[in-house]
MILUM-462377 format. One record per residue: x, z, y of N, C-alpha, C, O in turn. Coordinates in steps of 0.05 Angstrom, whole numbers, plus 5000, padded with zeros to 4 digits. Each point is the difference from the previous one (the first is absolute). Layout:
# residues N
XZYXZYXZYXZY...
//
This chain:
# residues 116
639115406779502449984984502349895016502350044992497349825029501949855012501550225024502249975012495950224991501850195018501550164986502150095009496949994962501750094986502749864990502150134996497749695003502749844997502549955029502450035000495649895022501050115026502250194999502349945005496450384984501550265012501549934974502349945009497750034962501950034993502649814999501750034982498549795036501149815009500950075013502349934999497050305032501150105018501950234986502450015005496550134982502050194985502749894985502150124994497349665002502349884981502349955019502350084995496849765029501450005016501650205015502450005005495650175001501450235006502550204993501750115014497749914955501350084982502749834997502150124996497849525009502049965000502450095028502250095003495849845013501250035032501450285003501950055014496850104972501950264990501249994992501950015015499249944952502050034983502049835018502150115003497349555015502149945025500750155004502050074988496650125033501650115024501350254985501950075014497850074967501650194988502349914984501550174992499249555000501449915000501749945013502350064994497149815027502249995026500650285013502450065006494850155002501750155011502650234975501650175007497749744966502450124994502649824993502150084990497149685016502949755006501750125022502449994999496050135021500750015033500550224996501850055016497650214966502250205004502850094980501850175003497549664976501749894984503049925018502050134998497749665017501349915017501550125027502149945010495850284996500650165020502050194992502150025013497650134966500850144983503749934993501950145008498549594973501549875005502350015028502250095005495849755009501350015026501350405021501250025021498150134966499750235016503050024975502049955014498650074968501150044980503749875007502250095004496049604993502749915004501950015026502449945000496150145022500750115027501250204991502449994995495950234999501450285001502849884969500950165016499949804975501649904985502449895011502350084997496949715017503049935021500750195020502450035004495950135012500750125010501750264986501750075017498450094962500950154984502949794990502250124998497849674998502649864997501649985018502450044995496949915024501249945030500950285007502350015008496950134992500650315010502450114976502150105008497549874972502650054980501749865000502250114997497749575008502749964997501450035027502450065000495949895025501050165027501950184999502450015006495450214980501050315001503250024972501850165000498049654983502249964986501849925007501850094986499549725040501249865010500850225017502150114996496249975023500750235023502050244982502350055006496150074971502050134985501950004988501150214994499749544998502849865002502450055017502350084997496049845027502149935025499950235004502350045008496250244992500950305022502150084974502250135003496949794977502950174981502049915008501650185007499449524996502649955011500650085018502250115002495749865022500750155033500350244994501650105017497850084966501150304996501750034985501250225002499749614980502950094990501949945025501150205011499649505001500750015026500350105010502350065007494850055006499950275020501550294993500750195015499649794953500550314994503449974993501450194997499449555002503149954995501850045035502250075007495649855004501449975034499550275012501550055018496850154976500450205016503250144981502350055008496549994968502050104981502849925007501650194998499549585011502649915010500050145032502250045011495850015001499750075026501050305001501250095019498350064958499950254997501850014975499050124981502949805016502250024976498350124968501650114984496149885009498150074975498449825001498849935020500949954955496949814995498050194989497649974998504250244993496850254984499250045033497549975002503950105028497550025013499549785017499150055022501649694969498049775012497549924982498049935012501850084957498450144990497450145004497649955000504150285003498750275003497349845034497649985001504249985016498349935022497549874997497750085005503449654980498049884993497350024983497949885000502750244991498250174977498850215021497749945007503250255002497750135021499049845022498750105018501749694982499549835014496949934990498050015014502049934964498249824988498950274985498349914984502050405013497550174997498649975022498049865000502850255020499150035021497449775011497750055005503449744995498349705000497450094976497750035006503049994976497750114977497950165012497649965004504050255001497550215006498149915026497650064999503549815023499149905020498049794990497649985007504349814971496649884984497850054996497849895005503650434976497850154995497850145012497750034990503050045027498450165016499049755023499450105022500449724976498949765020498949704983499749775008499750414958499649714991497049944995499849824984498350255023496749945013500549785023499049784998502650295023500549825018501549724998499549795011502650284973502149854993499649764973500949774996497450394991499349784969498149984999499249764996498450515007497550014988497449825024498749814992501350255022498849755012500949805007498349824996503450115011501249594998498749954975498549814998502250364977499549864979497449924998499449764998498250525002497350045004499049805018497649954999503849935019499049875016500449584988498549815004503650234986500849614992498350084976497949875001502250264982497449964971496949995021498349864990501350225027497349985013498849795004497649934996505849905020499049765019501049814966498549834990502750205004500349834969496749994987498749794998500250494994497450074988497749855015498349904985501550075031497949995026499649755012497849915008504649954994499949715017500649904976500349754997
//
């Protein structure tokens, strides 16, 4: 009878030493989780208000830009006009280069964000 009490003694234990460690390891990805989150979070903040600020300032530098050629060339419709094919042109060149240009930098900081 006393070995029988033994194993179920060892099982008890066991059983607890489990419900532990499945506890912690879902504390620890709980946490991980968290942490992967609130990373990718500032980083998505940081990059908008960046990119908000930057787009601020090129609208002024292009009205600027499109008031000074326009005086340069007696018309603001074609200092304007410049500017604006200025900035298709820039587009399409985005476009056709934005795998290189967006899609992996980005693919790449969620990686090392995800990963480390």
């Amino acid at each position: 009878m006393a070995l029988n009490e033994e194993v179920k003694n060892n099982i008890q234990s066991m059983k607890s030493e489990a419900k532990a460690f499945l506890d912690t390891n879902i504390d620890y990805y709980s946490l991980l989780g968290f942490k992967v989150a609130s990373k990718a979070t500032g980083f998505l903040l940081k990059v908008f208000a960046i990119s908000l600020f930057a787009a601020l300032a090129l609208v002024f530098i292009s009205f600027a830009g499109a008031f000074a050629i326009g005086k340069a060339l007696d018309s603001n419709t074609l200092g304007f006009l410049i500017v604006g094919s200025f900035y298709i042109i820039l587009a399409i060149v985005m476009y056709s280069l934005r795998k290189v240009i967006i899609d992996i930098p980005i693919l790449k900081k969620f990686s090392d964000i995800f990963f480390n």
